[in-house]
C-alpha positions as CSV (number, residue, x, y, z in Angstrom):
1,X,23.6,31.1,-27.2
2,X,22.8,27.3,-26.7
3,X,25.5,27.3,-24.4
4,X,24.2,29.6,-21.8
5,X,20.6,27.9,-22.5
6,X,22.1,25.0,-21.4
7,X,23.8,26.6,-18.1
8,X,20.2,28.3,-17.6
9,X,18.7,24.6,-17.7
10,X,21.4,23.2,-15.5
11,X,20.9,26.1,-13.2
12,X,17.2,25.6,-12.8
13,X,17.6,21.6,-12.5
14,X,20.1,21.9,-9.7
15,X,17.9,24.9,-7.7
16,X,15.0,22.2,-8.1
17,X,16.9,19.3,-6.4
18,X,18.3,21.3,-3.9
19,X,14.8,22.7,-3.4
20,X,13.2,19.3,-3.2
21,X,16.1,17.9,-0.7
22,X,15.3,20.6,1.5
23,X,11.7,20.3,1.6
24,X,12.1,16.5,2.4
25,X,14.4,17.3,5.2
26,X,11.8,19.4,6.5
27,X,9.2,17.2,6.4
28,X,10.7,14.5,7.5
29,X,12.0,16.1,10.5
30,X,8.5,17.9,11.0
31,X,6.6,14.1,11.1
32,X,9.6,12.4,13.4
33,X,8.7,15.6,16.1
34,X,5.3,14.9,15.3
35,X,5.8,10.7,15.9
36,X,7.6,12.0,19.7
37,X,5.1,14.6,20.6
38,X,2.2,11.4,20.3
39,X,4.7,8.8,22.4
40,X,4.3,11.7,24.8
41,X,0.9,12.9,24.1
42,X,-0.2,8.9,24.9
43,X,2.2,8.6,28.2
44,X,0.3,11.6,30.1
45,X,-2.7,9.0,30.6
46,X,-2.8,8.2,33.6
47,X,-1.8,4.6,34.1
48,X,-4.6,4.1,36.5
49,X,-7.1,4.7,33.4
50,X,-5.5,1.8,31.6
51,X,-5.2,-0.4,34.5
52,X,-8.4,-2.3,34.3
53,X,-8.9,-3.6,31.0
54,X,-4.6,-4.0,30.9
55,X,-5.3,-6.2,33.5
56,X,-8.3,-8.1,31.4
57,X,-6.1,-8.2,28.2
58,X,-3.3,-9.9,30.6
59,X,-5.7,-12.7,32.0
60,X,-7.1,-13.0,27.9
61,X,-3.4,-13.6,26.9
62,X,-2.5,-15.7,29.8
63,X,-5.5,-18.3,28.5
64,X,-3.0,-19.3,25.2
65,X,0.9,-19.8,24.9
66,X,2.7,-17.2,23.5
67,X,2.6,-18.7,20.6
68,X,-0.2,-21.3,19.3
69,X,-1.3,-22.2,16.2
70,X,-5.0,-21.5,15.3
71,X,-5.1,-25.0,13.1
72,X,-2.5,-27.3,14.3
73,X,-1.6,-28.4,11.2
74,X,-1.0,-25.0,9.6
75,X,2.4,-23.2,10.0
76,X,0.4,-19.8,8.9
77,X,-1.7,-20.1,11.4
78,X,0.8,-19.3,14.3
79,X,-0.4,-16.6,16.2
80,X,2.3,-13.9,17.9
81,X,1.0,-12.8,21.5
82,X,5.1,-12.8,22.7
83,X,5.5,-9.2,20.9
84,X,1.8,-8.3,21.9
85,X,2.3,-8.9,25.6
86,X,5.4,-7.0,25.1
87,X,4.1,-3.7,24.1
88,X,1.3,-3.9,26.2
89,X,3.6,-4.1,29.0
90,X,5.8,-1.1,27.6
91,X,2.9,0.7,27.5
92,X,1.5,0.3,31.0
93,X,4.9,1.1,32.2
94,X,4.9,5.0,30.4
95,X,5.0,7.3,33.2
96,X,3.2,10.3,33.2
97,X,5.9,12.1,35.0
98,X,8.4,11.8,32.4
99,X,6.7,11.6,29.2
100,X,9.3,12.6,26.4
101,X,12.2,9.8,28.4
102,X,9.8,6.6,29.4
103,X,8.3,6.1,25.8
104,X,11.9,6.8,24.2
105,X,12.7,4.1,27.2
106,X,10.1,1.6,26.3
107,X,11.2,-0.2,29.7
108,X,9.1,-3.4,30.4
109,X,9.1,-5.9,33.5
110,X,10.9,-9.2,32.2
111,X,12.0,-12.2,34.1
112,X,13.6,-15.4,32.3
113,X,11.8,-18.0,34.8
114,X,8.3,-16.6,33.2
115,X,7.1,-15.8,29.8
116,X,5.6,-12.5,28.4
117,X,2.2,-13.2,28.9
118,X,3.1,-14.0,33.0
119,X,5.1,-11.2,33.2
120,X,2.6,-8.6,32.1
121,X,0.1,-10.0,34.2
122,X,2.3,-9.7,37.5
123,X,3.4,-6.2,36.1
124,X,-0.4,-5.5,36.2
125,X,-1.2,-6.5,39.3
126,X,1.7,-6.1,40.9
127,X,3.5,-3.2,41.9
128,X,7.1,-3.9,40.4
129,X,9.9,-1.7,38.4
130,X,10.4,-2.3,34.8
131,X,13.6,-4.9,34.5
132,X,14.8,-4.2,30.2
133,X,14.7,-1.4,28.3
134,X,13.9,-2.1,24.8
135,X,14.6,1.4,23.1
136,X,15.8,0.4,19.7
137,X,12.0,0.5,18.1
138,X,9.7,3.5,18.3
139,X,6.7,1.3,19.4
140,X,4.6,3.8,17.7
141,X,1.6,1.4,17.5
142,X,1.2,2.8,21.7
143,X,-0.4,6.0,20.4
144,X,-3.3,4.1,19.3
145,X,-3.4,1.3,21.9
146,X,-3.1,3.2,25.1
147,X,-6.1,5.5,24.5
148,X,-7.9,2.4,23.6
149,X,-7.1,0.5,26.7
150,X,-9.4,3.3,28.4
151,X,-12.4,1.9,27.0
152,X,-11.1,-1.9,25.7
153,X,-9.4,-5.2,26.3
154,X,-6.8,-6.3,23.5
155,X,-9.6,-9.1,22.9
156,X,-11.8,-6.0,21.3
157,X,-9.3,-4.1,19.8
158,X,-8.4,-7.1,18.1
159,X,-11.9,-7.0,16.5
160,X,-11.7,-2.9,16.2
161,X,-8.5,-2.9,14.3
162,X,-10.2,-6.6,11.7
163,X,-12.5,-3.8,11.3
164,X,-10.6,-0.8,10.0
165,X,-8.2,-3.7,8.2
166,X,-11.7,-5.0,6.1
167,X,-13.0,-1.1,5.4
168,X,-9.8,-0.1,4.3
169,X,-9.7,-3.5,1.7
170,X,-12.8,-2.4,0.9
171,X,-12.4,1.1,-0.3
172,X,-9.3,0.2,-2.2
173,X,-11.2,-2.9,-4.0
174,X,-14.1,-0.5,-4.8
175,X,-11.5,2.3,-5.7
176,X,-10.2,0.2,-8.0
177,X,-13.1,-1.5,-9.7
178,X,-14.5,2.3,-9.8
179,X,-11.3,3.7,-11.8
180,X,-11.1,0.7,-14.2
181,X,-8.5,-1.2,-12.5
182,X,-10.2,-4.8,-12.2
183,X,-7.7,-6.7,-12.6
184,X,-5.3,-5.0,-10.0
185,X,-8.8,-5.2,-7.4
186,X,-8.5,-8.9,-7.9
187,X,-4.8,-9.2,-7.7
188,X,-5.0,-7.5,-4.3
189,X,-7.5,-10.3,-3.3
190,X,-5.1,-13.1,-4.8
191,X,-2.3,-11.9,-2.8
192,X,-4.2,-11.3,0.5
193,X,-5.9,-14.7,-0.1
194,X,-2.2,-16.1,-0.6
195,X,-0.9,-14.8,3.0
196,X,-4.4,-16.5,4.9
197,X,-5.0,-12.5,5.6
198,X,-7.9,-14.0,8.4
199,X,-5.0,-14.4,10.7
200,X,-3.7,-11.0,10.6
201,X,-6.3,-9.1,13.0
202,X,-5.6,-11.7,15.5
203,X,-1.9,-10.0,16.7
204,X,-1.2,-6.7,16.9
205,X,2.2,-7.1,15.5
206,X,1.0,-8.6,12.2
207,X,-1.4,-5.8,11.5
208,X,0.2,-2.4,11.0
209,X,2.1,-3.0,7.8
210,X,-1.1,-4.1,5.9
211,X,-3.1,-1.0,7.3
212,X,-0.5,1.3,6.4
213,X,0.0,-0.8,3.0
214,X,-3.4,-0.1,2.3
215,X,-3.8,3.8,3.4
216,X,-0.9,4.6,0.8
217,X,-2.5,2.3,-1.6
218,X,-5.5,4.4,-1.2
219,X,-3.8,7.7,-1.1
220,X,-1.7,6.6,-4.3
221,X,-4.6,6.1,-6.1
222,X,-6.3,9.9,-4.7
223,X,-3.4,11.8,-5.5
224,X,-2.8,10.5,-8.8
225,X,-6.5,11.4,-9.7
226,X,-6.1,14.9,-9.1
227,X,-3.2,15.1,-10.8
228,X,-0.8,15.2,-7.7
229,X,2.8,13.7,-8.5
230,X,3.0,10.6,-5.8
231,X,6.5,11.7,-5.7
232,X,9.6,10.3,-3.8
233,X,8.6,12.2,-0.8
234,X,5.1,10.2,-0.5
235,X,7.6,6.8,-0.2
236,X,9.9,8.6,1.9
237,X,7.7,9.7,4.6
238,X,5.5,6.1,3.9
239,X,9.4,5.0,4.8
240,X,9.5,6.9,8.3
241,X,5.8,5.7,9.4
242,X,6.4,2.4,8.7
243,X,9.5,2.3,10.6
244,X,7.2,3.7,13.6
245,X,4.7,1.3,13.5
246,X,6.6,-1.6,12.9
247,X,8.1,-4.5,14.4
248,X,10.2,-5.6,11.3
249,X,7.8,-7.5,10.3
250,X,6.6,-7.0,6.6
251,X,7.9,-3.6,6.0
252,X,8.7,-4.3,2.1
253,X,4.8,-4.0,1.9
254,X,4.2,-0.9,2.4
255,X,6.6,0.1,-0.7
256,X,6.3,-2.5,-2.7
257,X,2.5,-2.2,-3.0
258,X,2.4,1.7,-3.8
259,X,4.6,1.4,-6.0
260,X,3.4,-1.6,-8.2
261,X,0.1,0.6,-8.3
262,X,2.2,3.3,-9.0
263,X,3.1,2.0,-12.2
264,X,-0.8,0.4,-13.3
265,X,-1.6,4.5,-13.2
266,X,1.0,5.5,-14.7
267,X,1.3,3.2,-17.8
268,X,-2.2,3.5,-18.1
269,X,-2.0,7.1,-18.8
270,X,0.7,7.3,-20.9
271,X,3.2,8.2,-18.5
272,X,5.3,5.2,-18.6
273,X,6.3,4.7,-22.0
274,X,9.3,2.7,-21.3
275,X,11.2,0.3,-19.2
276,X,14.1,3.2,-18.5
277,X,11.2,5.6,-17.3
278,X,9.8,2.6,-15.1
279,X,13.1,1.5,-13.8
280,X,13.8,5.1,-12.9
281,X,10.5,5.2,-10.9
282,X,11.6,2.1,-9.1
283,X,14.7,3.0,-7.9
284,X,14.4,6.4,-7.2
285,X,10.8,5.5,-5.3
286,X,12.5,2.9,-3.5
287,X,15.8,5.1,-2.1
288,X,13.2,7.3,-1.0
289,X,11.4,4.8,1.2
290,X,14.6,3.5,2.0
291,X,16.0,7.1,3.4
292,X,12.9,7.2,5.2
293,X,13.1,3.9,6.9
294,X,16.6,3.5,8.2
295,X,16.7,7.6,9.1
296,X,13.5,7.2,11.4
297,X,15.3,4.4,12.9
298,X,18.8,6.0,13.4
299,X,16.5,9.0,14.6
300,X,14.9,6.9,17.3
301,X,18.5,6.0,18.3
302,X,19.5,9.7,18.2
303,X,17.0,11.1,20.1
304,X,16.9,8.4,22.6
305,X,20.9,8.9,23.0
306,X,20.3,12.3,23.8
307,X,17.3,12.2,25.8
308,X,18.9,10.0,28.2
309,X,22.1,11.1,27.9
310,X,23.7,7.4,27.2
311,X,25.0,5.7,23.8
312,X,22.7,3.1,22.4
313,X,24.3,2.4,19.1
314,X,26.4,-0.3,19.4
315,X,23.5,-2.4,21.6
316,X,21.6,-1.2,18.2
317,X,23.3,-2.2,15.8
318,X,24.5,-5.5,17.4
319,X,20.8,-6.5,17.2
320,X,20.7,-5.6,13.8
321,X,23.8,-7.3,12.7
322,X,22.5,-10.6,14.4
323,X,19.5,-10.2,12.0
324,X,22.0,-10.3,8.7
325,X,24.5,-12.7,10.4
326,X,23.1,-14.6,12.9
327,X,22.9,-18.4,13.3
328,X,19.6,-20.5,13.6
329,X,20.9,-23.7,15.9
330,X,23.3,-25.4,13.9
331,X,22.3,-23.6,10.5
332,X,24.1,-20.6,9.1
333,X,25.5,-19.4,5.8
334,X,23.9,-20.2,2.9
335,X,22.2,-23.5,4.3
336,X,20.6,-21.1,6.6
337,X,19.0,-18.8,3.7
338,X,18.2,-21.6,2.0
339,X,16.0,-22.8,4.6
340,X,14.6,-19.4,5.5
341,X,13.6,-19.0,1.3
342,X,12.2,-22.4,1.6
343,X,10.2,-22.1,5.3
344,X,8.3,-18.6,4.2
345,X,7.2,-20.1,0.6
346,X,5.9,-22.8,2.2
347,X,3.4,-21.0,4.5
348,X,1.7,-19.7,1.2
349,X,-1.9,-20.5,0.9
350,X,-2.7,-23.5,0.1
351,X,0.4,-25.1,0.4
352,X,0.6,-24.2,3.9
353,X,-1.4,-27.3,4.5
354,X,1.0,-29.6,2.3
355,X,3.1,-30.8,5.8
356,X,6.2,-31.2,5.0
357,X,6.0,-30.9,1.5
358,X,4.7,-27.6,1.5
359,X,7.6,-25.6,-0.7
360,X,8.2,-28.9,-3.1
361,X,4.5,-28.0,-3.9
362,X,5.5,-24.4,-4.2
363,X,8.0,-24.6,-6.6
364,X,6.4,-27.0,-8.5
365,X,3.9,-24.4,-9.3
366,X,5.7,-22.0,-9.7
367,X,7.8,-23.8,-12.6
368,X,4.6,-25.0,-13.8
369,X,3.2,-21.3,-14.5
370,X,7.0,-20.4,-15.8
371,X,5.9,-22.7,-18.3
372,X,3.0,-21.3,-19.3
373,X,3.9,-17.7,-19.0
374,X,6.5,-18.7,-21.6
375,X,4.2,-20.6,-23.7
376,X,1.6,-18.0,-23.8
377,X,3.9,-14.9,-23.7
378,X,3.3,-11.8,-25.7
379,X,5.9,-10.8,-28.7
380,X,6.4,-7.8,-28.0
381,X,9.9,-6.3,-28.2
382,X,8.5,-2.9,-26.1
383,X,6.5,-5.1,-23.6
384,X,8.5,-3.6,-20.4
385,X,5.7,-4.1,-17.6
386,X,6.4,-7.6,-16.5
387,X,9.8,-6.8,-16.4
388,X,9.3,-3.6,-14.1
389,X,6.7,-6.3,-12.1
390,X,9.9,-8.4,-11.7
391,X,11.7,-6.8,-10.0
392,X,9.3,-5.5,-7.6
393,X,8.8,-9.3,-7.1
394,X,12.0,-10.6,-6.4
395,X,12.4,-7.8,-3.5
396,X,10.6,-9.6,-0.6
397,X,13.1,-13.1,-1.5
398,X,16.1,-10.6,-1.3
399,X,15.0,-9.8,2.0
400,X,15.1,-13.6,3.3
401,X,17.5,-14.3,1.6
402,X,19.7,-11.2,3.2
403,X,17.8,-11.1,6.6
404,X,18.3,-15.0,7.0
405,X,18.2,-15.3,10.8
406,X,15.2,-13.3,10.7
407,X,13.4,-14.7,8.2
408,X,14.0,-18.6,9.4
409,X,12.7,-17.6,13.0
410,X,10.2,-15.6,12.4
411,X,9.0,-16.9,9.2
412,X,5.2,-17.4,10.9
413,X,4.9,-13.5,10.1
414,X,7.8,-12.7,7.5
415,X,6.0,-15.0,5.0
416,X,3.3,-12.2,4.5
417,X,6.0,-10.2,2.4
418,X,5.1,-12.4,-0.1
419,X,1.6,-10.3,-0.4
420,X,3.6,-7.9,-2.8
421,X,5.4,-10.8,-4.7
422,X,2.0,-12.4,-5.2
423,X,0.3,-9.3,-6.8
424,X,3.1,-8.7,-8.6
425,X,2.8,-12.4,-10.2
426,X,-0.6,-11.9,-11.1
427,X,0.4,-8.2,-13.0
428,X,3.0,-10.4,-14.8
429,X,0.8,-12.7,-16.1
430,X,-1.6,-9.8,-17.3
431,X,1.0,-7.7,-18.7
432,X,2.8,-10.3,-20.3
433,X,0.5,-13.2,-21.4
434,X,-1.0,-13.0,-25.0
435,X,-4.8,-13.3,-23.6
436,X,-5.6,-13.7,-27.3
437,X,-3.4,-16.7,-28.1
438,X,-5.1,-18.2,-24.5
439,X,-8.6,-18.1,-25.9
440,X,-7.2,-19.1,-29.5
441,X,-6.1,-22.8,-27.8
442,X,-8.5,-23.1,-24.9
443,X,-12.0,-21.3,-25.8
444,X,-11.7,-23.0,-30.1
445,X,-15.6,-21.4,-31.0
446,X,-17.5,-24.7,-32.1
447,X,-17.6,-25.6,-36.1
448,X,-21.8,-24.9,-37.2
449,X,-23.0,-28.0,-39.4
450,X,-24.4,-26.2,-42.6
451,X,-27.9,-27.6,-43.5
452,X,-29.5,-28.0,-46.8
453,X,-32.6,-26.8,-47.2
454,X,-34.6,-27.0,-50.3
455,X,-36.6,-23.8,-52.1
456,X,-39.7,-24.0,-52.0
């Protein structure tokens, strides 16, 4: 009898994971159709409706290198316009009479005598044929950028899209603050504070991660409230828009993020009553997001291969593998992770303004608040949180550490990453520091002088 209740159980199990497989199969091969129909939706503007305030956003970009630095002195600071020009010049070159092949194309005019910025202006206003083909991204950001060139320059959707970035932080904070979750609202401003978030709006590149960090943030927070399981197919279709949007940039972000508030709800309603259970959440959330990245990208390659009836694997993947293995000049191996670890830690607020001496200061800190942590830590065998928190924070360093050539190039925008690392630090310290023992040594209540006083 307990036998066959057993096979009964084992039945049911496997019917529900073949059942859940399937339905995330489904949907993610419902969104990536829904992510090719907007790249074509977008390329049957007419290019003569974009052309004017193209042209304007070309002349705005032409006024500033392709890369400057807002405050000379500050490495975050460095402001990206080489990818912006880029896509804007992808864009413009979508053609109307193709549009499932151009966007999959994402052809561009490039010369190596000019920079981007000059070459999107004479692709503007002159009439030339695209030169590259840079089909290994989706460039999905162009479903929201071309219908906006109708009626803006980049110059005002830079301000549109600060907008929508400032309401979005401000319905989470209130969210937040609303549901009882202070301390995570102020975490989130830590951490934003920590990556000099008022540079973000100003390129197009840096942007999409955070908004789309802070939509499933939102929607994390909804979904659990009414009792919806933010299961693995949230984070795997989270996975797939993220690989649409961006420019590998900050992707960790958008898992990371979820998925640390993931855990506030969760252990806050009794849900997680261990660290097994937590891990579990971790690294099944994470494969999930993982599936959903790297298939939307080997999905872009697929349905580009296919489309234009040419293989662009290997020109794929030999981009990718220059990412992982790649040289930086004469640095490479470990000397070159090294240095990328050291040049994104050192872009933290403020010790982005330390010059030269930026990621000494870092560390130092960081030891410094080791050594509190472990002064003022809790005793508790069953405290798992800060452990879970860990983990989540040791993903974005992994990244540099792995993606080296990357990391050390681009740290100007990498460094951001370390959003998730920083709110993960501050959930440490309130999960694992005994906040008793703190105002025991530093908050002592003052001894009252008794007074005689004589009956009258």
């Amino acid at each position: 009898m307990k036998h066959s209740f057993k096979q009964n159980n084992s039945l049911k199990s496997h019917k529900k994971l073949c059942r859940t497989i399937l339905i995330g199969i489904v949907s993610f091969l419902v969104l990536t159709f829904l992510e090719v129909f907007l790249l074509s939706a977008v390329s049957l503007i007419p290019r003569s409706a974009i052309r004017k305030h193209t042209q304007e956003s070309a002349e705005y970009l032409l006024e500033k290198p392709v890369f400057y630095r807002v405050v000379k002195q500050d490495p975050a600071s460095n402001i990206d316009h080489y990818a912006d020009a880029i896509l804007l010049n992808i864009l413009y070159h979508f053609d109307s009479a193709h549009p499932v092949t151009s966007p999959l194309t994402a052809s561009y005019y490039y010369t190596e005598t000019h920079n981007e910025n000059e070459n999107l202006y004479t692709a503007v206003t002159s009439n030339v044929t695209p030169t590259y083909d840079y089909f290994r991204y989706w460039h999905g950001s162009t479903i929201f950028i071309r219908p906006l060139l109708t009626i803006l320059n980049i110059r005002q959707i830079y301000i549109f899209f600060a907008i929508i970035l400032a309401v979005l932080f401000i319905v989470l904070f209130t969210q937040l603050t609303k549901s009882g979750y202070t301390i995570c609202a102020l975490a989130m401003s830590v951490a934003l504070l920590s990556v000099s978030f008022w540079f973000i709006p100003m390129s197009l590149e840096y942007i999409w991660c955070f908004l789309i960090m802070l939509i499933a943030g939102i929607l994390t927070i909804l979904l659990y409230q009414k009792k919806q399981e933010v299961s693995g197919l949230f984070f795997l279709l989270v996975g797939n828009i993220t690989a649409y949007f961006d420019f590998l940039s900050t992707e960790t972000i958008t898992l990371l993020f979820p998925l640390a508030l993931l855990l506030v709800l969760m252990q806050k309603n009794n849900r997680l009553c261990d660290a097994k259970t937590g891990f579990k959440i971790i690294l099944s959330r994470s494969v999930c997001w993982g599936i959903g990245y790297l298939a939307s990208w080997i999905a872009k390659w697929t349905i580009t291969s296919i489309a234009l009836n040419r293989t662009i694997f290997a020109k794929a993947l030999s981009s990718a593998s220059t990412r992982v293995n790649g040289d930086a000049g004469s640095l490479h191996g470990p000397a070159l992770s090294i240095n990328a670890f050291l040049r994104n830690i050192a872009c933290i607020f403020p010790f982005n303004f330390m010059k030269g001496y930026g990621y000494i200061a870092a560390i130092g800190v960081f030891v410094l608040l080791l050594m509190v942590y472990y002064l003022f830590r809790k005793n508790e065998k069953k405290n798992y949180m800060p452990w879970l928190f860990t983990v989540l924070y040791c993903i974005p360093y992994i990244r540099f550490l792995t993606l080296a050539n990357h990391a050390f190039l681009h740290y100007f925008f990498t460094y951001r990453a370390q959003f998730a690392s920083i709110f993960c630090l501050c959930m440490i310290f309130y999960y694992g520091v005994d906040w008793n023992l703190v105002s025991k040594k530093f908050l002592k209540p003052r001894k009252r002088h008794r007074t005689n006083t004589r009956k009258s």
